[in-house]
C-alpha positions, 0 to 999 in steps of 0.5 A, spaced: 372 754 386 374 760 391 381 757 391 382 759 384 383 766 382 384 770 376 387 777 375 387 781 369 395 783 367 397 790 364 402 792 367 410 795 362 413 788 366 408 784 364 407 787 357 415 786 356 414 778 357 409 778 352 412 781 347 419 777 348 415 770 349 410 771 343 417 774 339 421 770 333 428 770 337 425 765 343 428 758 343 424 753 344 426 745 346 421 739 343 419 735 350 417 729 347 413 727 355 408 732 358 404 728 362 405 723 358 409 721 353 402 721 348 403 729 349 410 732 346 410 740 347 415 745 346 417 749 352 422 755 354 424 752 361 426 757 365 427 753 373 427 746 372 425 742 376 432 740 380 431 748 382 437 750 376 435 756 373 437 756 365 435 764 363 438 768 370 434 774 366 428 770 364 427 768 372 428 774 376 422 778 371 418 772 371 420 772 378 417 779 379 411 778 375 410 771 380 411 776 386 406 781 383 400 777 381 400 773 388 400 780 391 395 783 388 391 776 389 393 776 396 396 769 395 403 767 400 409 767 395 415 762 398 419 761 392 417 757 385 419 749 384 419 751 377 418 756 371 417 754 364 413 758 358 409 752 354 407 752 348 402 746 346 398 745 339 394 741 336 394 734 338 390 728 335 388 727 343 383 734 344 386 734 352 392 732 356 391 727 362 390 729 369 395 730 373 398 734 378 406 737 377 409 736 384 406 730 388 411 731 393 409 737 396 404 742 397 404 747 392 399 752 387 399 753 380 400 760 376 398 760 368 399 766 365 395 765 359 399 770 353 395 769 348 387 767 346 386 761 341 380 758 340 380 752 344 385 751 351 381 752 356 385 749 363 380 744 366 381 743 374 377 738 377 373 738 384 378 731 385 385 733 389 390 728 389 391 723 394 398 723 397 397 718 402 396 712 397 403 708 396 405 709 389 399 713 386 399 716 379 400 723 378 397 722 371 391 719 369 387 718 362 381 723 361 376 721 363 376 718 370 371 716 374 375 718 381 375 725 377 370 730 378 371 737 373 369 743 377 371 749 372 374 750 366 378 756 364 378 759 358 385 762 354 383 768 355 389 773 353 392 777 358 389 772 364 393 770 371 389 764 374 392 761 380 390 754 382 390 749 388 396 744 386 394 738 389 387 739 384 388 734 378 389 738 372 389 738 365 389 742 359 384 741 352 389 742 346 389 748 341 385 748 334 390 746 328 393 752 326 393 756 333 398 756 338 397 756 346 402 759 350 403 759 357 407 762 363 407 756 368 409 757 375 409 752 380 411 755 387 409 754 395 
């Protein structure tokens, strides 16, 4: 678990993120496929993942913020692959499937948790994916039997976790009624 890093957000960037991302005036986009398209979400896309920016505003403090988290974890910061706020919900499954966001390429995860819910802990397994299989999924069913979970990491408010991600990853849904919101920044 030693490349998994947590760090505590307080600081006036990160406060006016909160405020605008938890706000009424965010637009939000139905994705009909997460993993898979058993999971439909909403997500705030600010870097899609043909590199274009949707929110020049939202990028450059989401930017920053990025930047400043991976300073104050002593974590390199190239640039990110993708930058969206996710809001997930109840689902008739409890957990999304494994998987991994960018097969391609060597990259680590950055979820800032914005708010607390009773479930939507992020599960990463011991189990990295395997770029040298042709054709291999980047999801699978949980559970599998190639998969080992190591951690879960509770929806704690106000939390930065930084990740390995090549680690297979998934998410356990919110209770009905409650609403799970995340910064998910992929980077190198």
């Amino acid at each position: 678990m030693d490349d998994i890093k947590t760090l505590k957000l307080d600081s006036p960037e990160y406060k006016t993120i909160k405020e605008i991302v938890l706000g009424h005036n965010i637009n939000w986009t139905y994705e009909p496929i997460s993993s898979s398209d058993k999971f439909p979400f909403l997500c705030h896309t600010i870097l899609g993942r043909s590199g274009q920016i949707f929110s020049p505003s939202a990028y450059k403090a989401c930017s920053k913020l990025t930047k400043d988290i991976c300073n104050e974890l002593k974590i390199s910061f190239e640039k990110p692959l993708r930058m969206a706020v996710n809001f997930c919900y109840a689902n008739k499954e409890s957990q999304a499937d494994w998987h991994i966001d960018h097969p391609e390429i060597e990259h680590k995860v950055l979820l800032v948790y914005f708010n607390k819910t009773s479930l939507g802990n992020t599960i990463i397994a011991k189990t990295k994916y395997n770029k040298g299989i042709p054709d291999a999924p980047v999801f699978k069913s949980y559970p599998d039997k190639d998969i080992e979970e190591e951690t879960r990491i509770g929806p704690c408010e106000d939390t930065a976790v930084i990740f390995d991600g090549m680690r297979w990853h998934n998410t356990i849904f919110p209770d009905v009624g409650e609403r799970r919101i995340t910064l998910v920044v992929t980077f190198i």
